[in-house]
N, C-alpha and C positions, 0 to 999 in steps of 0.2 A: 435638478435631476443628476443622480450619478451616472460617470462613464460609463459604459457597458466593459467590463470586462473582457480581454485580446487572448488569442492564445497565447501574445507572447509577456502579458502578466499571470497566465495559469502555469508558465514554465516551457512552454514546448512551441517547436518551429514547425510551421505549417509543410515542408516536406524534410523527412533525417531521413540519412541511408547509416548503414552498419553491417561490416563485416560479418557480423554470428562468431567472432572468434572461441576458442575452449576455453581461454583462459578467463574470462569473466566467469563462465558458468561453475568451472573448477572451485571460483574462489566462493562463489554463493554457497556452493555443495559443502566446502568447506565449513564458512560461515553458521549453516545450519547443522551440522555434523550428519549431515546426510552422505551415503555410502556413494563416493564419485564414480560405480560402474553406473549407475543411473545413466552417465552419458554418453557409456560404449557404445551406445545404437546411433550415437551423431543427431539427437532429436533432445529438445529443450521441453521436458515437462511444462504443463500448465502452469503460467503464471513466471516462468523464468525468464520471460522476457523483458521483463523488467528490468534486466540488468545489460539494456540495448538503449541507444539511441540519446545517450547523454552527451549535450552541449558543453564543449570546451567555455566555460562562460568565464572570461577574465576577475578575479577576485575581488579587481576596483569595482565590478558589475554589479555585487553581489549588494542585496539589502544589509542592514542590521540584524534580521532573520537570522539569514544565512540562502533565501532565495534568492533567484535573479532578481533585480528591482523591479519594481512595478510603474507602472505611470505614475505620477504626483495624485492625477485625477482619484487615486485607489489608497489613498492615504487614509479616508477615513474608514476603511478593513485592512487592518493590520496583521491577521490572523490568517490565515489560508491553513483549509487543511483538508484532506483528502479520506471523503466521507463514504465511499462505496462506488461498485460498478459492476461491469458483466463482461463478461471475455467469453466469446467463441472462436474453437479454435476446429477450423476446417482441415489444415495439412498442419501438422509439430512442423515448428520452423526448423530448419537444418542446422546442424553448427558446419562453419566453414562457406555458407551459400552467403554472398551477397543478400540486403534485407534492407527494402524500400519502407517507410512509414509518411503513411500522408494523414496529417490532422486537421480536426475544424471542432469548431465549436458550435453543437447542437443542441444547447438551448442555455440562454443566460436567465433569470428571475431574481427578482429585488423578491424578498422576505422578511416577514417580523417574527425574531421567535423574544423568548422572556429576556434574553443577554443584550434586546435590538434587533436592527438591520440589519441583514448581510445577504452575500450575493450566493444564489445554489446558479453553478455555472457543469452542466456537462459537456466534455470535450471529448471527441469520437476521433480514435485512430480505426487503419486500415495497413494493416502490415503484408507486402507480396515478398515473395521470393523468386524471382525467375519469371515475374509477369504473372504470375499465380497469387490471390486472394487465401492467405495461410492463418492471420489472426484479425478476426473484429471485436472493438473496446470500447466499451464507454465508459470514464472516468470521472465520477460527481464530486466536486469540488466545491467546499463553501470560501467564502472571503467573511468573515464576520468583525466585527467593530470589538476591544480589547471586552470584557466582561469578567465576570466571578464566574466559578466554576461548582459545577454541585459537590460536596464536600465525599471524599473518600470513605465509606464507613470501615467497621470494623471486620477482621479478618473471620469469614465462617467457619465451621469447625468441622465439617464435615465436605468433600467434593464432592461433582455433581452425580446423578446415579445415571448417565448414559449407558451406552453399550458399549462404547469406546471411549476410553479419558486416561489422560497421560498428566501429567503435572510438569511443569515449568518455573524457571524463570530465568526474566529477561538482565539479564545484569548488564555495565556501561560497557564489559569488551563485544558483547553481543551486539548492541546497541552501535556502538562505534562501529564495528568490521562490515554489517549489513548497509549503516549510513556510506561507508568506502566505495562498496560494490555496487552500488544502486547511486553513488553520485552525489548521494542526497546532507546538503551543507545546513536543512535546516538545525537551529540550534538547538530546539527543544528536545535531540536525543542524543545532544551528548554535551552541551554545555550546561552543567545541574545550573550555575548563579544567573544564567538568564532563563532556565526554561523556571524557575521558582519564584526571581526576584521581578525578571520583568514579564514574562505569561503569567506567572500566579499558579503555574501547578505545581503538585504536593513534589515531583522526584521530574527521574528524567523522562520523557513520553516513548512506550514502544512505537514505533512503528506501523501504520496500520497495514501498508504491504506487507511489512512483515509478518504481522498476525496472519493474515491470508493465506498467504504462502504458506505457514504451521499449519494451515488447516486443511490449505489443500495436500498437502506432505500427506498427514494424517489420512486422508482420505484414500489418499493411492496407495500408500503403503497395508491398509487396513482393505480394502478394496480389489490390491495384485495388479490395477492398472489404472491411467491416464483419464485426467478429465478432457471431455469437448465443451461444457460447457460450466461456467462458472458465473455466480451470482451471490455478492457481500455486501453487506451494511455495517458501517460502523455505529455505533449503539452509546457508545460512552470509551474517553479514554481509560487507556490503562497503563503501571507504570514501572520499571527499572525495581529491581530489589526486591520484586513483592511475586510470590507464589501467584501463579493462576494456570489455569484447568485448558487444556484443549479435550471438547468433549464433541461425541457425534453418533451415529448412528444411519445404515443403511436402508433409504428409502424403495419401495415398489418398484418407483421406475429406473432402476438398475443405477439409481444414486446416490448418494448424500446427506443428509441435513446436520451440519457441524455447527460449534457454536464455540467462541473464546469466553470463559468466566475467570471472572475479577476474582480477588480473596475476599471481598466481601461478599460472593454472588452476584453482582451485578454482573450483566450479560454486556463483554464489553463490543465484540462484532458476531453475525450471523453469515455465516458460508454454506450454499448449498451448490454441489454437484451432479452433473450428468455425464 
């Protein structure tokens, strides 16, 4: 039987504290080319907090990935990758306020999909500020054993017929500057000869936070305000060089239902807001 899966092979320490400094949120704003009076009001949009609570993790620490190593025991899921979640956010965390985060791991599962084995592991923060409960997270996480990947089709010809769709794409200064600000060393988004030669995928991988974040953007900008809550699935990768669609549309209950599309049409993650 395999290990169970630790928090500290999913990446994160079971309690981080973090300043709320400007200057990470400045460089994400940047990053995204989002207009930085967003953060005149001192209050971090849905989903920017992401770019908190990052482990000084020594380099020698670091896998062949480019994540923190994992046990030996976890050798047979080589693969980690971060498959969707839900964020409510009670009080916008402050910029400048001291920011507690306490993590655990609320549920690990062995699973068989068509690639094999691998582990859906969700891991639950609770972010305060001042003693106060400001952001709760669930973060679903697969570890999966190396596999083929379902092959890319061809580019559609037409984008999707939403109510809202803007067109993109993710190229490797994107791809690099987001991996910067968010910490994030894995390779597959910005080293092409491992994420091709040794993952097997076609270019570099976006991001799936990132996608998120473009959608939740989308959302607030097309919307005039702020999500409380937030709920994404990732569907399929998508990749570096290649056109795709942030599309979505305003639901009844004063929210959301967004979607990221591939140039093929495939539906790469689904984002809905409240």
């Amino acid at each position: 039987m395999s290990a169970v899966p630790t928090l500290a092979d999913a990446g994160f320490a079971p309690i981080a504290h973090d300043p709320v400094r400007l200057e990470p949120a400045a460089r994400l704003a940047a990053c995204l080319d989002v207009d930085p009076a967003v953060l005149d009001h001192g209050l971090l949009p849905a989903l920017w907090h992401w770019v908190l609570f990052h482990p000084a993790v020594p380099t020698g620490a670091l896998g062949i990935d480019g994540h923190p190593r994992r046990r030996t025991e976890m050798d047979e899921f080589p693969q980690r990758m971060w498959v969707g979640g839900r964020v409510r956010v009670t009080r916008p965390l402050r910029i400048g306020v001291d920011a507690e985060r306490v993590s655990r791991i609320v549920k690990a599962d062995m699973k068989e999909g068509g690639a094999g084995r691998f582990w859906l592991v969700t891991v639950g923060h609770t972010i305060e500020q001042e003693g106060a409960p400001h952001v709760e997270e669930e973060q679903d996480l697969v570890f999966r054993t190396a596999g083929a990947l379902a092959p890319v089709g061809h580019d559609a010809d037409a984008p999707p017929e939403d109510e809202w769709v803007e067109e993109r794409v993710a190229d490797p200064r994107l791809l690099f500057r987001f991996s910067a600000v968010t910490a994030n060393a894995h390779r597959i988004h910005y080293d092409h000869p491992y994420a091709t030669e040794v993952e097997g995928y076609p270019d570099l991988v976006v991001h799936g936070p990132l996608t998120a974040i473009l959608l939740a953007e989308l959302a607030r900008t097309r919307r005039g305000r702020d999500a409380r809550e937030v709920s994404y699935r990732a569907r399929a990768p998508h990749f570096a060089n290649r056109r795709f669609w942030l599309a979505g549309a305003p639901t009844d209950d004063d929210g959301a239902a967004l979607r990221a599309v591939r140039a093929d049409g495939e539906t790469a993650m689904t984002l809905e807001v409240r």
